[in-house]
C-alpha positions as CSV (number, residue, x, y, z in Angstrom):
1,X,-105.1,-42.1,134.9
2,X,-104.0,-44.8,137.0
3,X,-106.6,-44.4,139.4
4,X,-109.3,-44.4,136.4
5,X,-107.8,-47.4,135.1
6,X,-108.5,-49.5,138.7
7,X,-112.4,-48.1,138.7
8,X,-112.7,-49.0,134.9
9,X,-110.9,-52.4,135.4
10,X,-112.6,-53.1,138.9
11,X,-116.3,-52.3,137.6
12,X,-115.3,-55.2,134.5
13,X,-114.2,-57.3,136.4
14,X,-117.9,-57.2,139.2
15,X,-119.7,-57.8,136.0
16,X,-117.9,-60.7,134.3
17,X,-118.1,-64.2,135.5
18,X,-116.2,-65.2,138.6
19,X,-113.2,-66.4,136.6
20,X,-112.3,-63.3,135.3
21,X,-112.6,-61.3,138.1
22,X,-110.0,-63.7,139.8
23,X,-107.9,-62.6,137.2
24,X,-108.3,-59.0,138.0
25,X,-107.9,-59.2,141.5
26,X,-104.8,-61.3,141.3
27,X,-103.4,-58.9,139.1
28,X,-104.1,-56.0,141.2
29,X,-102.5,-57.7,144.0
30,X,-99.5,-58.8,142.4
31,X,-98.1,-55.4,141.2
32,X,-98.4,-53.6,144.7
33,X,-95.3,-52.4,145.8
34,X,-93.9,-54.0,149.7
35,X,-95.5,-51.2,151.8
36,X,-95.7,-51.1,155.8
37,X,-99.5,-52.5,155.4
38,X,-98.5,-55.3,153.4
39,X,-95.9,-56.2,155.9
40,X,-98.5,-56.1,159.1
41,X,-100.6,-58.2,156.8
42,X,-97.8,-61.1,157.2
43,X,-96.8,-60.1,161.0
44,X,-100.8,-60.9,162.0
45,X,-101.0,-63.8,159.9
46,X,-97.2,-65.0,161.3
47,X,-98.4,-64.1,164.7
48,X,-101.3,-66.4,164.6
49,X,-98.3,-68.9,163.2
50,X,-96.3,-68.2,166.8
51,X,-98.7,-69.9,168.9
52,X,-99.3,-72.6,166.2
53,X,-95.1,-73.4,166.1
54,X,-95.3,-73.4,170.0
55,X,-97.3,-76.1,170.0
56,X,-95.9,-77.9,167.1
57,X,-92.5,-77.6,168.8
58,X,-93.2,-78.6,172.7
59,X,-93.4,-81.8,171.5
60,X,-89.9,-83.2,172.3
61,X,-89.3,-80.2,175.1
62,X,-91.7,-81.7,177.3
63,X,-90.8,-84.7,176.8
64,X,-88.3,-85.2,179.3
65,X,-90.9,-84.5,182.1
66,X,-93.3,-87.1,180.8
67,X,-90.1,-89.5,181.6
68,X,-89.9,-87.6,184.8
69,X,-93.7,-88.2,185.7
70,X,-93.5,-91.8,184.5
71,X,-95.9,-91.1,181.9
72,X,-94.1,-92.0,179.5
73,X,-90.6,-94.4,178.7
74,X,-87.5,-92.3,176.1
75,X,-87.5,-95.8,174.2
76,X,-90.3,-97.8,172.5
77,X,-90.7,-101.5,173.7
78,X,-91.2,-103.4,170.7
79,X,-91.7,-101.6,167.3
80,X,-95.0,-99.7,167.8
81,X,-95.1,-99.6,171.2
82,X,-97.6,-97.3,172.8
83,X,-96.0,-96.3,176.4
84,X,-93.0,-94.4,174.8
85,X,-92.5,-90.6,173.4
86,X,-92.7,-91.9,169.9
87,X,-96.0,-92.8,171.0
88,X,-96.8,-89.1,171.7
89,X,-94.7,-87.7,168.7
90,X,-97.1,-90.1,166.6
91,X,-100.4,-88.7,168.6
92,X,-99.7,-85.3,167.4
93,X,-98.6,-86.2,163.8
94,X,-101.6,-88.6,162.9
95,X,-103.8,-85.2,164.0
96,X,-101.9,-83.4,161.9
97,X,-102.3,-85.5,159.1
98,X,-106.3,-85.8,159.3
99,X,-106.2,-82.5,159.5
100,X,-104.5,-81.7,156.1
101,X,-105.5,-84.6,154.2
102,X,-109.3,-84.8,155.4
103,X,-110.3,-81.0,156.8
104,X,-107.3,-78.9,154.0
105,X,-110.5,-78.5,151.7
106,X,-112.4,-75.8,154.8
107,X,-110.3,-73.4,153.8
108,X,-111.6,-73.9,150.0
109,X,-114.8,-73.9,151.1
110,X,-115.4,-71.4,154.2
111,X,-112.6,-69.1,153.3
112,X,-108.9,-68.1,154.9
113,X,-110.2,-66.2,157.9
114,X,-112.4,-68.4,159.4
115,X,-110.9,-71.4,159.5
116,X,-107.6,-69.1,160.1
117,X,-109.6,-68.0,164.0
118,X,-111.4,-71.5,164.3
119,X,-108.5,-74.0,163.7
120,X,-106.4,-71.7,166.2
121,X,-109.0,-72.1,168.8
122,X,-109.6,-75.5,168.4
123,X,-105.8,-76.3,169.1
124,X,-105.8,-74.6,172.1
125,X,-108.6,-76.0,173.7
126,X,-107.4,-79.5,173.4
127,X,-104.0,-78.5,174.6
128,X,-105.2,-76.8,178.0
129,X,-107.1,-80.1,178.3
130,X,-104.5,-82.4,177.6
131,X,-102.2,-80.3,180.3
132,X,-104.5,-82.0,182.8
133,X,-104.0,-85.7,181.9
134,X,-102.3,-88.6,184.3
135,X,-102.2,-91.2,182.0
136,X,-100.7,-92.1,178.1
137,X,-104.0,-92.6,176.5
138,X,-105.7,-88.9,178.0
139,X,-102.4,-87.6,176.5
140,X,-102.9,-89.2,173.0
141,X,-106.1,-88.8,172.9
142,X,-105.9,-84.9,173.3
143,X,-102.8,-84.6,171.3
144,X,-104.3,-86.3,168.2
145,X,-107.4,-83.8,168.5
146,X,-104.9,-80.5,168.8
147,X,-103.1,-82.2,165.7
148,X,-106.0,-82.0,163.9
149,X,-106.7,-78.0,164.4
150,X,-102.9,-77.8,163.8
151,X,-103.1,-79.2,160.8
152,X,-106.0,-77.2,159.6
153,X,-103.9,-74.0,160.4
154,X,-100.5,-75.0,159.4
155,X,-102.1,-75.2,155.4
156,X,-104.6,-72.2,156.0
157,X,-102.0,-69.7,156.7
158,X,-99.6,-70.6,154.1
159,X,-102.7,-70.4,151.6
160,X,-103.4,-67.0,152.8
161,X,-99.7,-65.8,152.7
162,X,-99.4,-66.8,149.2
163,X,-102.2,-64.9,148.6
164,X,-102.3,-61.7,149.7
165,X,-98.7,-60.7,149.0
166,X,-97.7,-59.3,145.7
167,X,-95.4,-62.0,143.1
168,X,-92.1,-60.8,143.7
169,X,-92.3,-60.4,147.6
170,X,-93.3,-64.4,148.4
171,X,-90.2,-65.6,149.3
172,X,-89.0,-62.6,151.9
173,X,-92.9,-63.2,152.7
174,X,-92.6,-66.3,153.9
175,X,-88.9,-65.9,155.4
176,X,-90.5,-63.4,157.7
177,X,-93.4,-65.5,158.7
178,X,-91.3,-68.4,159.5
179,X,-89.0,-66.0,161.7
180,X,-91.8,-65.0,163.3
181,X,-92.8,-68.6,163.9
182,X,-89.7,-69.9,164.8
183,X,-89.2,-67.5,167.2
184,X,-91.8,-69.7,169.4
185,X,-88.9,-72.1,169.6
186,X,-86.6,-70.8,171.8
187,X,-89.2,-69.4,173.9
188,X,-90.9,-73.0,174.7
189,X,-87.0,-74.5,174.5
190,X,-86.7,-72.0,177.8
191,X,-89.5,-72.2,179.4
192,X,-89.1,-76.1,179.7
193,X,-85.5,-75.5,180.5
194,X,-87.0,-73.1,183.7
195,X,-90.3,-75.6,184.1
196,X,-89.7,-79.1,183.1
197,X,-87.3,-80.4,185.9
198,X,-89.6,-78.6,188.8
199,X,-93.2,-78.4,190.2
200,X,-93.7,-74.9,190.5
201,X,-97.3,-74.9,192.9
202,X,-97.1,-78.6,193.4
203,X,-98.2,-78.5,189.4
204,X,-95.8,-80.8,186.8
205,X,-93.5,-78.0,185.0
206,X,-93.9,-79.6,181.6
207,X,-97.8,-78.7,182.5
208,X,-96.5,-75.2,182.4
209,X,-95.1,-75.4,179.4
210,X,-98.5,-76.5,177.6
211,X,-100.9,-74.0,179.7
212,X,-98.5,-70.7,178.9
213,X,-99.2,-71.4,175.0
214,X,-103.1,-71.1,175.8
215,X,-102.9,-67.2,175.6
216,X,-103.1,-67.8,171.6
217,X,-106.7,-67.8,172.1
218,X,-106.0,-64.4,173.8
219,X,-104.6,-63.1,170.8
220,X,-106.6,-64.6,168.0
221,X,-109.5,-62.1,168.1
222,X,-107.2,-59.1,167.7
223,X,-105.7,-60.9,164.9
224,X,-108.7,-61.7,163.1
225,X,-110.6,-58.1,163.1
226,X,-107.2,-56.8,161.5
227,X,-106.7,-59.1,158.3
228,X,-109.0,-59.4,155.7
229,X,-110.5,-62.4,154.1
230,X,-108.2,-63.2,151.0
231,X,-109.4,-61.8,147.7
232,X,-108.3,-63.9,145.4
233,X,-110.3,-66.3,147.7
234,X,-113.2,-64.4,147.2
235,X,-113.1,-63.7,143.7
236,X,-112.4,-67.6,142.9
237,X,-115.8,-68.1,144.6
238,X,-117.8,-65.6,142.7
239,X,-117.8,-63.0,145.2
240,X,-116.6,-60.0,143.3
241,X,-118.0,-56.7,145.1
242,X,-116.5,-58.1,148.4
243,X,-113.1,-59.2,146.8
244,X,-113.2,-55.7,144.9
245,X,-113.6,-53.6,148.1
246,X,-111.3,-55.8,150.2
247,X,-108.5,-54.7,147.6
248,X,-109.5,-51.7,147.1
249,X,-108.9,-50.8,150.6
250,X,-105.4,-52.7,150.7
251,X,-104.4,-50.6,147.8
252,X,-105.5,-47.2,149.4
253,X,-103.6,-47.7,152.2
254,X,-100.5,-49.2,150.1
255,X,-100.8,-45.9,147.7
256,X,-101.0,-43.9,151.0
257,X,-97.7,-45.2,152.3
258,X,-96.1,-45.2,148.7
259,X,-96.5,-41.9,148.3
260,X,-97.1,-42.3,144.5
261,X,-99.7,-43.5,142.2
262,X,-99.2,-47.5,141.9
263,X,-97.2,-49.7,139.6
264,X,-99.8,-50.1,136.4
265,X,-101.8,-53.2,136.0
266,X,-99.5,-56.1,133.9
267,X,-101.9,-58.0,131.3
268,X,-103.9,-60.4,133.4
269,X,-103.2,-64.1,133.6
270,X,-105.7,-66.5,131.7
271,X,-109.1,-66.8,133.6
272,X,-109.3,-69.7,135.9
273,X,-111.8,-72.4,136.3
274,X,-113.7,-73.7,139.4
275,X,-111.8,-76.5,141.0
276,X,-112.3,-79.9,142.5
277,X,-109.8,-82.6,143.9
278,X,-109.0,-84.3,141.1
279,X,-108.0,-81.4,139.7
280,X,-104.3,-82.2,141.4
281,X,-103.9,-85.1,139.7
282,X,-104.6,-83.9,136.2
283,X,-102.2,-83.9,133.3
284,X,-100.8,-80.3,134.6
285,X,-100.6,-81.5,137.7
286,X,-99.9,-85.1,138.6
287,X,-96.3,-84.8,138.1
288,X,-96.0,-81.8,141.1
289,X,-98.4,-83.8,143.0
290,X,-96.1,-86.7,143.2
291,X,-93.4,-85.1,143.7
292,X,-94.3,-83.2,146.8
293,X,-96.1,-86.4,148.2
294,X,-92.5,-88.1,147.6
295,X,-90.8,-85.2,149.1
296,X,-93.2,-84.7,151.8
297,X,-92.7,-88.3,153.1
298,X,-88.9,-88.5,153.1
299,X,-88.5,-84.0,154.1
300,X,-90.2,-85.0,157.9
301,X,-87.9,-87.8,158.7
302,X,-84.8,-84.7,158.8
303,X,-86.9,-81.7,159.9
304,X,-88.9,-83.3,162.8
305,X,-85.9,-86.3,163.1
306,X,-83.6,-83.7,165.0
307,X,-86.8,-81.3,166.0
308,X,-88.7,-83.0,168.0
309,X,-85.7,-85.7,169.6
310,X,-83.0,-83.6,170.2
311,X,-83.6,-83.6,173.8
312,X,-84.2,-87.2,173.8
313,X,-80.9,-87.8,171.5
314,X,-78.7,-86.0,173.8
315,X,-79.7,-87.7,176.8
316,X,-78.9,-91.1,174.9
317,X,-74.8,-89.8,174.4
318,X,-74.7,-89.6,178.5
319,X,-76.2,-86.1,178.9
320,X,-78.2,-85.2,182.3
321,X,-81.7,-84.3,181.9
322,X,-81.2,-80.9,182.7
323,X,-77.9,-80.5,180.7
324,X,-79.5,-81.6,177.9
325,X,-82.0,-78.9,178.4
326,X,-79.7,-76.4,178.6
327,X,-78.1,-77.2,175.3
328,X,-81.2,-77.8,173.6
329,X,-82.3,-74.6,174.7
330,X,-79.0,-73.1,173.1
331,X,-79.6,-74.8,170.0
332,X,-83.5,-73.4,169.8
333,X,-82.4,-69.9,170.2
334,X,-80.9,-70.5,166.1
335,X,-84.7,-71.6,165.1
336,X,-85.7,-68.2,163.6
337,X,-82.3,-67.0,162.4
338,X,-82.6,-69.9,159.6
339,X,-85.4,-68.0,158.2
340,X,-84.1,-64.7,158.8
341,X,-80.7,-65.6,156.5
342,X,-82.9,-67.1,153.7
343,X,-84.1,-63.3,153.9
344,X,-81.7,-62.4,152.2
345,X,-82.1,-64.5,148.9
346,X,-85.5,-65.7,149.3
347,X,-86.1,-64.1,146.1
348,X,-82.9,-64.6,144.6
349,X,-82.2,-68.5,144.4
350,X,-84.5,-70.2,142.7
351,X,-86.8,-72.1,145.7
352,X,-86.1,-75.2,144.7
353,X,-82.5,-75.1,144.9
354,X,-82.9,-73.5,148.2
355,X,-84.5,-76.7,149.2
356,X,-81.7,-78.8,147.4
357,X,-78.9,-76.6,149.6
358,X,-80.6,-76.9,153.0
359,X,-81.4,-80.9,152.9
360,X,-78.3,-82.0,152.0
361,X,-76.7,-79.7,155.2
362,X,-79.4,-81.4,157.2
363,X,-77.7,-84.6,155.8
364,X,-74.1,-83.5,156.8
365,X,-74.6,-81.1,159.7
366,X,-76.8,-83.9,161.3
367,X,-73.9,-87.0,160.9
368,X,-71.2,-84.7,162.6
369,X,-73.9,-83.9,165.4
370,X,-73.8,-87.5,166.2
371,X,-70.2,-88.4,166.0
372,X,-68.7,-85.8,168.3
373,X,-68.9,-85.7,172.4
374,X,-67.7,-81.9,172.9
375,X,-70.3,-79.9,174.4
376,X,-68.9,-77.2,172.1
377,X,-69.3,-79.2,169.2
378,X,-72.8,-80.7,169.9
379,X,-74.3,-77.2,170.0
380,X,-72.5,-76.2,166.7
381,X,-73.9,-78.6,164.9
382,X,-76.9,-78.5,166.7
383,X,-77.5,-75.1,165.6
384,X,-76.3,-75.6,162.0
385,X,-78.7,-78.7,161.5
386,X,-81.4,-75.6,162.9
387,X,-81.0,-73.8,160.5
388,X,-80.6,-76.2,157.5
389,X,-83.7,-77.4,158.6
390,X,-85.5,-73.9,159.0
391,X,-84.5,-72.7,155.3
392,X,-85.7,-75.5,153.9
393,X,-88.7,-75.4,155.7
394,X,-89.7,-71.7,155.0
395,X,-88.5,-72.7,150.8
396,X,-90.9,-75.3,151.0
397,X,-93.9,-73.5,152.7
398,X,-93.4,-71.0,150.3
399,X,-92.9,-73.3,146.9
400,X,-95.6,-76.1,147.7
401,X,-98.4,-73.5,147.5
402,X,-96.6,-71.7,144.2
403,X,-97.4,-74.7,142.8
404,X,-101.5,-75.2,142.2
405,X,-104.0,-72.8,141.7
406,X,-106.2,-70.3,144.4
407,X,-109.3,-72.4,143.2
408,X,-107.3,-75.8,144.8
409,X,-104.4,-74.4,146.4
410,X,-105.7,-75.3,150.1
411,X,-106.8,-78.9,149.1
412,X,-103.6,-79.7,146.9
413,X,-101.1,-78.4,149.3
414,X,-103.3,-80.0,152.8
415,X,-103.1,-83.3,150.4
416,X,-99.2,-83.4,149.5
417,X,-98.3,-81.9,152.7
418,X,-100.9,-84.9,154.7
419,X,-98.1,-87.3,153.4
420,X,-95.8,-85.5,156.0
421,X,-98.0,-86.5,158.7
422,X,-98.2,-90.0,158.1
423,X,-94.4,-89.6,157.6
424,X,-93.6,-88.3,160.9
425,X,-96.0,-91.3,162.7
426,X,-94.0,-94.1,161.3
427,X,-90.9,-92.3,161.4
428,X,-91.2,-91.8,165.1
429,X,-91.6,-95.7,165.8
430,X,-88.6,-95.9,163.1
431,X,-86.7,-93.1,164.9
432,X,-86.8,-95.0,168.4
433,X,-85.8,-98.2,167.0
434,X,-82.2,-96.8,165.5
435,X,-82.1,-94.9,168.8
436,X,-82.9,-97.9,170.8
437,X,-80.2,-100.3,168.5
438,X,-77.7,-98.2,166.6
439,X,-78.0,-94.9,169.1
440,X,-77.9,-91.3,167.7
441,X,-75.5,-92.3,164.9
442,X,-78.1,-94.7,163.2
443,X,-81.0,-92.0,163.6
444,X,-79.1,-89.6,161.9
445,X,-77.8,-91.8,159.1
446,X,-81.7,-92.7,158.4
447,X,-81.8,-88.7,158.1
448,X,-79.0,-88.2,155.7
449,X,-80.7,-91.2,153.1
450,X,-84.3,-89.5,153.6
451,X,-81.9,-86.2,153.0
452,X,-80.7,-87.3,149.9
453,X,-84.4,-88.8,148.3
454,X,-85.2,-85.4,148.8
455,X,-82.5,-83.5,146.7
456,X,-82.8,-86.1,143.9
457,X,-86.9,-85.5,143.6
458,X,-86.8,-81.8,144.0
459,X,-83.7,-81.4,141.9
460,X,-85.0,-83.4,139.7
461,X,-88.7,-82.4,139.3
462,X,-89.1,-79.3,140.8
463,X,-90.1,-76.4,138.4
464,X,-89.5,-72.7,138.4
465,X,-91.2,-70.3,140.1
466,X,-89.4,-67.3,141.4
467,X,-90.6,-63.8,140.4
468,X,-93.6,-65.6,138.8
469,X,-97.2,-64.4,139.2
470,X,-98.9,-67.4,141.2
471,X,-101.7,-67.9,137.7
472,X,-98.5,-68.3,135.5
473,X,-96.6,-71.0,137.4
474,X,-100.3,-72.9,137.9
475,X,-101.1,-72.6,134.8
């Protein structure tokens, strides 16, 4: 009966308008129970996200043998100075945010799997080049251009998580994909540990470090033949048959590996309309808008604050180059276990409280991280302010694309998460001026007040979502 209900419902929805097949497939979707093919689903789509974190995260590994190659100075002379690492951090980040507020809208447009292979390719192309660059402006200029296909990817694969997973599995969903993700961390943390401070071949080992992350374009093909284009992506743009077969085949296999015939259909959502960019800033929307620009701005100065400088901040307490390497390097092997505990109540705590939780530990962890001397201690809170930082950033992956509909979900969240970007540029310049006059205890007392906006606007504004289908919370 079940079955007959699917073919009925499924042969309604190819000959209604686009809206209302939308609401079909998103239906379907949401009551399919957390099978081994859903899970490979989000291992592809997270292992296209490895090779994008790897890059993300060299940032401040590397860093240290751009001092060593007198590419680049630890400190910024005068504010905005363009011969320093903040420099570089702000390369990368003013990519990233062209690429989330200006290019977000591809994935509208050309759909999750293309821009999911392109955007990956892209990256890595400009990465091997920049590996080859003598000078700060060859460096820049390449890092700004892999920002942008960074950026592309970092909002395409959250859109196309959210997506194909069922309602009640998107929090474990996107624990798992950030695990997966943060997993890249530690790898690149001991790599530069191994590569930075030598010249294995007569070739710079932070070189090393960029080159070895090249073998995502290896990887991308394989990815890309196994997951399908999003349905709900393809219902939303009035391609029905496709969108129909593509779920159709996810929910043979699913029924194949349940062993049973599937959950039955819950009534569908209300149909949904064609979007466009204002569309975030309507009456419905305006309020989330703002408050994930605000939070956006003010959530980068903690996660990338500690991320991408802790190298650089342990060097400024009297640590060695290659010390500091080694402990950082300790401290990245807790990236993915942040996301691995929120596991375990992804789908329990409501996200925003998760969110609420992890910034202010940023805030605390982060202050006792710059008051103590102990090797001991500097790793313990090094790794605590880890993981702080990775829980809230798989909670906010997760809630910022709950938030707006699959007909603007790419454009809304590329827009508010943009704001990040532009964030982490200034912050950088800001970030080696406390460094520069107040040391690592100013830098981290910027973090705990951006820690604190943060819990007051997501406290504050943030609305419900868990256990919600994705057309009732964006509706």
């Amino acid at each position: 009966m079940a079955s007959q209900d699917i073919a009925r419902n499924a042969a309604a929805a190819l000959s209604e308008p686009a809206s209302v097949a939308q609401t079909e497939i998103s239906a379907r979707l949401d009551r399919l129970p957390a099978t081994r093919h859903i899970w490979k689903l989000v291992g592809l789509l997270s292992l296209g996200g490895f090779f994008e974190f790897y890059d993300l995260f060299f940032t401040g590994y590397v860093a240290p043998g751009l001092f060593r190659e007198n590419i680049l100075t630890p400190t910024t002379p005068g504010l905005f100075g363009t011969t320093g690492v903040a420099g570089f951090v702000a390369a990368l980040f003013s990519g990233l945010f062209i690429g989330t507020m200006v290019f977000s809208f591809v994935a509208d447009r050309f759909g999750r799997r293309i821009i999911f292979t392109t955007s990956l390719l892209v990256y890595t192309v400009c990465n091997v080049i920049m590996a080859f660059q003598h000078d700060a402006f060859g460096l820049y200029l390449w890092r700004f251009l892999a920002g942008v296909g960074i950026g592309v990817e970092l909002v395409t694969i959250d859109t196309y998580i959210s997506e194909l997973v069922p309602k009640d599995l998107r929090g474990r969903a996107f624990a798992f994909n950030q695990v997966v993700q943060f997993a890249s961390v530690p790898i690149v943390a001991a790599l530069a540990y191994i590569f930075v401070p030598r010249d294995p071949l007569g070739f710079s080992g932070w070189r090393w470090v960029v080159l070895i992350g090249a073998v995502a374009a290896i990887a991308v093909w394989w990815i890309r033949r196994a997951v399908p284009e999003s349905p709900r992506w393809l219902a939303a743009r009035g391609r029905a048959e496709e969108a129909d077969r593509i779920t159709s085949g996810i929910e043979a296999r699913v029924r194949a590996e349940y062993g049973q015939e599937l959950p039955p259909l819950p009534p569908p959502p209300p149909p949904v309309l064609h979007g466009r960019f204002i569309d975030i800033f309507e009456d419905e929307y305006r309020s989330r808008t703002v408050m994930l620009v605000v939070f956006n701005i003010f959530q980068t100065v903690g996660f990338y604050g500690f991320a991408n400088w802790v190298p650089t901040l342990l060097i400024s307490q009297g640590i060695a180059v290659t010390q500091s390497l080694g402990y950082t390097f300790i401290i990245a092997i807790a990236a993915p276990f942040g996301p691995a505990l929120g596991y375990l109540f992804a789908d329990r705590i409501e996200r925003k409280w998760q969110i609420v939780i992890a910034a202010g530990c940023i805030a605390a962890f982060g202050l006792l991280f710059a008051n103590v001397r102990a090797s001991a201690l500097l790793i313990l809170f090094g790794v605590l302010v880890t993981l702080s930082s990775n829980i809230m950033s798989f909670a906010f992956h997760a809630y910022q694309t709950e938030l707006y509909p699959t007909r603007i979900r790419a454009v809304a969240v590329g827009f508010v998460y943009s704001f990040s970007r532009i964030s982490a540029v200034f912050s950088a310049f800001i970030i080696a001026f406390f460094l520069r006059a107040f040391g690592a205890g100013g830098v981290f007392v910027f973090i705990a007040g951006a820690m604190v906006v943060v819990m007051l606007v997501i406290g504050a504004m943030g609305p419900r979502t868990r256990d919600l289908p994705l057309e009732q919370i964006s509706h």
